[in-house]
C-alpha positions as protocol buffer text, in pm:
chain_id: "A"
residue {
  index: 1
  type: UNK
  ca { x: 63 y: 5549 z: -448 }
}
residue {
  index: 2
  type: UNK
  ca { x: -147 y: 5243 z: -455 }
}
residue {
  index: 3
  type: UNK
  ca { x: 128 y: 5049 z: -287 }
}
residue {
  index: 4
  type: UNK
  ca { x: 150 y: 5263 z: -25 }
}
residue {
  index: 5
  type: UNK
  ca { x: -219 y: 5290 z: 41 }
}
residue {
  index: 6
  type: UNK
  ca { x: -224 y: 4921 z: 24 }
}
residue {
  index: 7
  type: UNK
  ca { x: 16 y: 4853 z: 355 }
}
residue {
  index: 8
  type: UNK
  ca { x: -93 y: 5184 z: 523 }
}
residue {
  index: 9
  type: UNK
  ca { x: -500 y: 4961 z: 506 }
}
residue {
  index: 10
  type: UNK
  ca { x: -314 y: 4628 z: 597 }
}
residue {
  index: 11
  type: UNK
  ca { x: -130 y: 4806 z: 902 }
}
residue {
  index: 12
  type: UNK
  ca { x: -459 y: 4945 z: 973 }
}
residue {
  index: 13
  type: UNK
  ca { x: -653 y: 4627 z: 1006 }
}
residue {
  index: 14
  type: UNK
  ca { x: -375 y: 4482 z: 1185 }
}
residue {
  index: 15
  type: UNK
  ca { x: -378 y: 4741 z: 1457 }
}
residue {
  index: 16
  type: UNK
  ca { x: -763 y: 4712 z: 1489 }
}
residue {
  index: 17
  type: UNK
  ca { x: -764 y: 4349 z: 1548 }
}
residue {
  index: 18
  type: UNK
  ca { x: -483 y: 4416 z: 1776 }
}
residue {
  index: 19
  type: UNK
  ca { x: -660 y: 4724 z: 1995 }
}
residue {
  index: 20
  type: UNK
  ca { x: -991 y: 4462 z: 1924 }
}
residue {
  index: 21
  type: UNK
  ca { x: -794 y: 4134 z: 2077 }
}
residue {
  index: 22
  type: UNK
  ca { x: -652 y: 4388 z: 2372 }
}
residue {
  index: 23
  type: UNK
  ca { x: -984 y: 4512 z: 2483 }
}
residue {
  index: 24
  type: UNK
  ca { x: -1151 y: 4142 z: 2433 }
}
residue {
  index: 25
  type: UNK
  ca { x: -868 y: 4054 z: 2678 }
}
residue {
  index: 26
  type: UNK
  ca { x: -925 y: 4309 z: 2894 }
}
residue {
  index: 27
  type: UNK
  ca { x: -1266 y: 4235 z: 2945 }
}
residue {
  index: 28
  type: UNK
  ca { x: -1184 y: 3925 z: 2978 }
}
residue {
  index: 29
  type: UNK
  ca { x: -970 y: 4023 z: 3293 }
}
residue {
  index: 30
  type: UNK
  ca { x: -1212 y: 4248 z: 3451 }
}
residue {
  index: 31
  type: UNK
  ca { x: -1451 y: 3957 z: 3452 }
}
residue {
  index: 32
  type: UNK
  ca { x: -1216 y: 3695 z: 3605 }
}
residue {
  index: 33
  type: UNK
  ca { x: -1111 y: 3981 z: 3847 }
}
residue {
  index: 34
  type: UNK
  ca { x: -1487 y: 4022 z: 3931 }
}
residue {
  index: 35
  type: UNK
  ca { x: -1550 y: 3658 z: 3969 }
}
residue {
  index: 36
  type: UNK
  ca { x: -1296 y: 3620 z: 4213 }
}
residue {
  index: 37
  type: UNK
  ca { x: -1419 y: 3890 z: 4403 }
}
residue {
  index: 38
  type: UNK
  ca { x: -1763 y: 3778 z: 4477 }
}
residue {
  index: 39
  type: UNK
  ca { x: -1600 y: 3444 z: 4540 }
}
residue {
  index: 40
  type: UNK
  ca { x: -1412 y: 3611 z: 4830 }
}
residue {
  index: 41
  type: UNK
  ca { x: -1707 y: 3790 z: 4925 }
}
residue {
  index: 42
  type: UNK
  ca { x: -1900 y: 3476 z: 4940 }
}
residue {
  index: 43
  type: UNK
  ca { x: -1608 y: 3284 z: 5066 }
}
residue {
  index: 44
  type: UNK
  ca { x: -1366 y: 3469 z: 5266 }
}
residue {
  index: 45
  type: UNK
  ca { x: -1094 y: 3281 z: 5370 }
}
residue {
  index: 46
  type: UNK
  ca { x: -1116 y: 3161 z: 5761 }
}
residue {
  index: 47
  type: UNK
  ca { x: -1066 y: 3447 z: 6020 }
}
residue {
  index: 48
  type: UNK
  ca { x: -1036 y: 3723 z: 5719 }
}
residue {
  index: 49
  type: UNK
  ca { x: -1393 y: 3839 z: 5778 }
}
residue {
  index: 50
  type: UNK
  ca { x: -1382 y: 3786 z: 6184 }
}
residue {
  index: 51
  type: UNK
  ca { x: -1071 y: 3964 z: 6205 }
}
residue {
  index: 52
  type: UNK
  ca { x: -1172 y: 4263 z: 5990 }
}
residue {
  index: 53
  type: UNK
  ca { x: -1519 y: 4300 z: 6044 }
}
residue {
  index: 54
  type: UNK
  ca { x: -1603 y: 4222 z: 6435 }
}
residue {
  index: 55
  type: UNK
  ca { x: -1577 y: 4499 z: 6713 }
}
residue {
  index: 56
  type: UNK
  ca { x: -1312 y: 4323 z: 6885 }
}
residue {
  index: 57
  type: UNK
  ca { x: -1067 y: 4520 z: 6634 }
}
residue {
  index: 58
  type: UNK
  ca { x: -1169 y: 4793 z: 6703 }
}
residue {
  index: 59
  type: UNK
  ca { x: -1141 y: 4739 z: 7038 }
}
residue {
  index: 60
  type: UNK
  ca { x: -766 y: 4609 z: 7037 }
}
């Protein structure tokens, strides 16, 4: 009985630092992913914003 609760704790802990290393990565993501977007924002590339944003589109 001891054994076993022994590796059932140690497969806990693993799995937590696992689920905790996933969501650190996640966030991680989510933040690159936002940089980048205000960085288009900011910086869209030449013609993206004329093309999408003027009248003449609507107009075509």
């Amino acid at each position: 009985m001891i054994l076993y609760s022994e590796t059932y704790c140690i497969l806990l802990f693993t799995f937590q630092r696992r689920v905790i290393e996933g969501t650190r990565r996640l966030a991680i993501i989510k933040i690159r992913l936002t940089r980048e977007a205000i960085n288009f924002q900011s910086h869209p590339p030449p013609g993206f914003k004329a093309y999408f944003f003027e009248p003449h589109f609507l107009s075509v």
